[in-house]
KEDRENPA-309991 format. One line per field, with one value per residue (C-alpha): residue in one letter; x, y, z. Coordinates in steps of 0.25 Angstrom, whole numbers. Layout:
KEDRENPA-309991
lumtor <- A|...
X <- X|...
Y <- Y|...
Z <- Z|...
This chain:
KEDRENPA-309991
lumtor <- X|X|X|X|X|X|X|X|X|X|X|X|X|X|X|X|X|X|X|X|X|X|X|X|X|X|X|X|X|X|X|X|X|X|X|X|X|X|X|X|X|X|X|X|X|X|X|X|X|X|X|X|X|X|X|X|X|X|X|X|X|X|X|X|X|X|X|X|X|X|X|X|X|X|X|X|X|X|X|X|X|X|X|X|X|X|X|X|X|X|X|X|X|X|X|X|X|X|X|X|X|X|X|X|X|X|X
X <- -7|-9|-2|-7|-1|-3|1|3|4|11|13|21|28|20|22|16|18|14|12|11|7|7|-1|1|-4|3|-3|-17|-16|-15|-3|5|17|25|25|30|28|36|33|32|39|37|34|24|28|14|1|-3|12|23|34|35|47|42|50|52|60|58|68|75|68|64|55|48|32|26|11|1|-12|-24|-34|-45|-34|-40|-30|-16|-5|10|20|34|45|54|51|58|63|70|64|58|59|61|63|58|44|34|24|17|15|22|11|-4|-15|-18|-33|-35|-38|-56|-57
Y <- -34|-28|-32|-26|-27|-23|-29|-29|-38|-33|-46|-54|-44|-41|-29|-22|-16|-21|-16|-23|-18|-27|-21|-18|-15|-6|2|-3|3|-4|0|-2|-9|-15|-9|-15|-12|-14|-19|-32|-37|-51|-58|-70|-83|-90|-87|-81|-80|-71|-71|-56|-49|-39|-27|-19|-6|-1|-12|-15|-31|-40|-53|-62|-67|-76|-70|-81|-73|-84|-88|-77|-67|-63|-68|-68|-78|-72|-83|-77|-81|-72|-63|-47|-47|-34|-24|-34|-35|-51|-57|-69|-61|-59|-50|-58|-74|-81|-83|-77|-74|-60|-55|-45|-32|-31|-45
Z <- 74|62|49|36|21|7|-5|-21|-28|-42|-52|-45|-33|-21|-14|-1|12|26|40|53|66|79|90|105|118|125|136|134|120|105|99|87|94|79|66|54|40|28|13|5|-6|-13|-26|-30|-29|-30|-35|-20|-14|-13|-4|1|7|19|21|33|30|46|50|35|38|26|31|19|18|11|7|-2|-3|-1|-13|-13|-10|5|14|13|20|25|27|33|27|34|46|46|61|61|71|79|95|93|80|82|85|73|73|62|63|51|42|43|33|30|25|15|23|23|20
């Protein structure tokens, strides 16, 4: 699985996009079996927190993150609040576990 973002950060909005690819085998080749990709949305409401709306326009699905960038600004920790189910084969699957830490891309 891939999962990329990209945010900025504008006094105290927070806007970005994201993409996130979960990969498969099929036929003994690697392959791009999920895509989603959509923007974020959200406002400060810490010093290093801010509770971010996801939008996914392909399937007109909203979810909600909390994201709290760790001291030193290297790592970043996603909490979900709400998961966006729409266009999934089982809504009670996630392609993302409910909370993980993300490391700043080079790092």
């Amino acid at each position: 699985m891939s999962f990329d973002i990209q945010l900025q950060r504008e006094g105290m909005e927070l806007q970005g996009w994201f993409l996130l690819v979960k990969l498969c085998v099929v036929a003994n080749e690697l392959t791009a079996c999920r895509i989603r990709e959509g923007t974020l949305q959200g406002t400060l409401v810490a010093e290093r927190t801010v509770d971010v709306q996801l939008i996914i326009p392909e399937y007109d699905d909203e979810g909600r993150v909390r994201l709290t960038l760790a001291p030193g600004g290297g790592t970043l920790h996603w909490e979900e609040i709400e998961y966006p189910i729409l266009g999934l084969a089982d809504p009670g699957s996630r392609y993302l576990p409910p909370s993980f830490d993300l490391v700043r891309c080079g790092s």
